[in-house]
C-alpha positions in Angstrom: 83.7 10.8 19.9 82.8 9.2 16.9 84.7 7.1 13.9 85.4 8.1 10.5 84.2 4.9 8.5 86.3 6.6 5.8 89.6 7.0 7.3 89.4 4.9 10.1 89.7 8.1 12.9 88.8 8.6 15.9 87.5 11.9 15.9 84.9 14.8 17.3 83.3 15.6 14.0 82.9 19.4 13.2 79.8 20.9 11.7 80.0 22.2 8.2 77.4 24.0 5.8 77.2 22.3 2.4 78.5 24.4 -0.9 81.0 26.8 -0.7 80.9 30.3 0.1 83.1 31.2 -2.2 80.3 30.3 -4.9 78.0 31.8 -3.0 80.2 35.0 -2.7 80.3 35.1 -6.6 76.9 34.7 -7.3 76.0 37.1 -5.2 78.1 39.4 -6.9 76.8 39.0 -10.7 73.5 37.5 -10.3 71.3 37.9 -7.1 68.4 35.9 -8.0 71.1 32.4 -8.4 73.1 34.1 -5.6 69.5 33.6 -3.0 68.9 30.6 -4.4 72.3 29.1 -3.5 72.4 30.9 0.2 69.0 29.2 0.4 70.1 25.9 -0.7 72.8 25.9 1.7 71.2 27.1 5.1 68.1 24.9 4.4 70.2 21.9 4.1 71.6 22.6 7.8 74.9 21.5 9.2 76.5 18.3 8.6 78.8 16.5 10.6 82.4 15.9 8.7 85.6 14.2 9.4 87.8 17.1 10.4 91.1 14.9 8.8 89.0 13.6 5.4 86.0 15.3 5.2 83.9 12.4 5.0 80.4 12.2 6.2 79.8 8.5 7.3 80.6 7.9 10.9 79.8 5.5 13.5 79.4 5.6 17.3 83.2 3.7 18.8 81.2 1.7 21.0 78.4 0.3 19.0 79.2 -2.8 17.6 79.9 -2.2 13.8 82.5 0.6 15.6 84.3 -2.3 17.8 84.2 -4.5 14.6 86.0 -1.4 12.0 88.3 -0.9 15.3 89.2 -4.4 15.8 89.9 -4.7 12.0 92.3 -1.2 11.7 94.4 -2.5 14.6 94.5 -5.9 13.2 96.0 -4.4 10.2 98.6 -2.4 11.7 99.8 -5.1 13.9 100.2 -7.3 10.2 101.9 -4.1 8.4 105.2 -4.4 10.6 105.2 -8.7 9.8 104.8 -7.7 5.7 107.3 -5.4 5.6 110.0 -7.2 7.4 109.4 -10.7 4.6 109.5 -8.2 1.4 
């Protein structure tokens, strides 16, 4: 389990191919020399990992320390959210 430096989740990332293959689909379909290139491009860059709630790609591990210190700071403010809203 990793966390999303994005949106602050903790979360199993999935593995997703770059480009779309809708794109791919399309060339494909009109032009085949583009269309190779593209597949190409896509399966040679591998999978990624990606935050299955924002789709981000910058994670770190929970329990190294720059993980503790992103943890620490989400919780500290969602235990100040509560105090705001009460004084406005």
């Amino acid at each position: 389990m990793e966390l999303c430096t994005t949106c602050l989740s903790k979360v199993n990332p999935k593995k997703d191919v770059r480009g779309y293959f809708i794109i791919e689909i399309v060339l494909w379909l009109f032009m085949v020399i583009p269309g190779l290139l593209y597949t190409l491009w896509r399966v040679a860059g591998g999978k990624q990992k990606v935050c299955p709630k924002c789709g981000s790609q910058s994670f770190v591990p929970i329990d190294s320390p720059a993980g503790k210190q992103l943890l620490a700071a989400s919780q500290a403010q969602i235990n100040t959210a509560p105090e705001q809203r009460k004084a406005a």
